[in-house]
N, C-alpha and C positions, 0 to 999 in steps of 0.2 A: 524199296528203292524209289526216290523220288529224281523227277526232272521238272526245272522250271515252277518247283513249289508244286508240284502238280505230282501222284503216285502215280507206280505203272498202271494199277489197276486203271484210275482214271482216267490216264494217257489211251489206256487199250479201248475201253469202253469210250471214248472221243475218235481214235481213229476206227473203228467199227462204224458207230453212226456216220463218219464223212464218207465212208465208202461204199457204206449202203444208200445214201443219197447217192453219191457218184451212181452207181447199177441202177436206182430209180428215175433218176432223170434222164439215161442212155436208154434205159426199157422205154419211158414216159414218149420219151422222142421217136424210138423207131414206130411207137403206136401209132403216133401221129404223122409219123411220114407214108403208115398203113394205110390211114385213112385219107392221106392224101390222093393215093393210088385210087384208090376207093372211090372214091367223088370223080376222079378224073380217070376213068375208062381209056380214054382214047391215049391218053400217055402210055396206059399197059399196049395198044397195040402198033404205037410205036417204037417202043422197046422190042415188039417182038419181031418187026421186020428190022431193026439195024442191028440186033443182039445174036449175031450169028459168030463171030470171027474169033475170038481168043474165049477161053472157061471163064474168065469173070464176066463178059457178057451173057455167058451161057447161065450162069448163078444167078444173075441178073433179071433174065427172062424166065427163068423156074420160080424164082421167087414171085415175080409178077403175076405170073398165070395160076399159081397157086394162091396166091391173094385174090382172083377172079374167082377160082373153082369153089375158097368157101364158103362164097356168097353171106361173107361178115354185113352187119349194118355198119354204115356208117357211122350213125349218132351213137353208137357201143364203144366203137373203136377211137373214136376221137374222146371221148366220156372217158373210159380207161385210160388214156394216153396222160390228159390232164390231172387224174387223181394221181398217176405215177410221180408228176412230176409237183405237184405238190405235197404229196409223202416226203420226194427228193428236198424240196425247200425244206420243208419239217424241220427232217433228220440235220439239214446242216445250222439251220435255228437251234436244237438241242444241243447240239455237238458246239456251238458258240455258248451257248448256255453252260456247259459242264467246263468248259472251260475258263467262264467269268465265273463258276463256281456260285451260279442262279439257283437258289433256293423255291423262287418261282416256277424256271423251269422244269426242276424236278415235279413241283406239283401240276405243270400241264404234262410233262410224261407222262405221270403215272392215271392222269385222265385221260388221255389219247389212248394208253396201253391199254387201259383199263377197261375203255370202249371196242378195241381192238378184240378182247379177249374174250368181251362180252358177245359180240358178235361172230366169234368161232366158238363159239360154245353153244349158241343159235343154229351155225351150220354143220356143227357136229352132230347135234341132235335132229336135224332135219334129213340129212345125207352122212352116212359114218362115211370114213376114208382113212387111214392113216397117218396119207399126208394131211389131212386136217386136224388128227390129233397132235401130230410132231409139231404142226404151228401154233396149236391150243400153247402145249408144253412149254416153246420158244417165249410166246408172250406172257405166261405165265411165271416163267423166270426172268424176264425184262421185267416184270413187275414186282417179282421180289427184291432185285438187285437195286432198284430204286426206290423203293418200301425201305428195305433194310439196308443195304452196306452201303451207297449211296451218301448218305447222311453223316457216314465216319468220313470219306472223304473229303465232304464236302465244306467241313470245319476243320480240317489240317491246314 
């Protein structure tokens, strides 16, 4: 089935990446609104004296004072924040990519993934986890997909 000169497969593997930017740039932001809190102390404890009256200020000041108790660094949290949200730019760069049907693009995927995979494959062998193997797996097949079937789409 195609749409737009374009297969569903391709259609599906473009709306995936737009939406996994969409989640890395909401994640990317909340990091950064973390560390906003962060740097500025005396905001959390003015939320905590007006945040008394209806459950979303209540949510409000739990979240806040829970942002104090885990004594994150700053430069972590802001550092995070930023990789989030340029993964998110990434993802919507590829996903404009697969849809000009970029032959180049696919070959910065498959270096970004490539690097991706290389580097859980570093933290698998340094610390096991599961959840580090199921993401090994994940990029491991974003890298086949774009190795191999990729390429058929990409000249239809």
């Amino acid at each position: 089935m195609a749409f737009l000169g374009r297969s569903s497969e391709l259609l599906l593997l473009i709306f995936y990446k737009l939406l996994l930017a969409a989640v890395q740039i909401v994640a990317g932001t909340l990091f950064l609104m973390v560390a906003f809190f962060i740097k500025h102390p005396t905001i959390i404890q003015a939320i905590h004296d007006i945040a008394v009256k209806d459950r979303l200020d209540q949510v409000i000041n739990w979240f806040a004072q829970t942002i104090v108790s885990w004594q994150v660094e700053y430069q972590v949290v802001l550092q995070l924040g930023l990789i989030l949200i340029a993964l998110g730019v990434f993802s919507v760069i590829v996903a404009g990519g697969l849809w000009f049907k970029s032959e180049k693009m696919r070959l910065l995927a498959l270096v970004v993934f490539g690097s991706l995979a290389l580097y859980s494959i570093y933290h698998l062998a340094t610390d096991f986890s599961i959840l580090k193997l199921l993401t090994l797996g994940a990029d491991l097949f974003i890298i086949y997909y774009f190795w191999k079937i990729l390429p058929k789409h990409l000249h239809q």
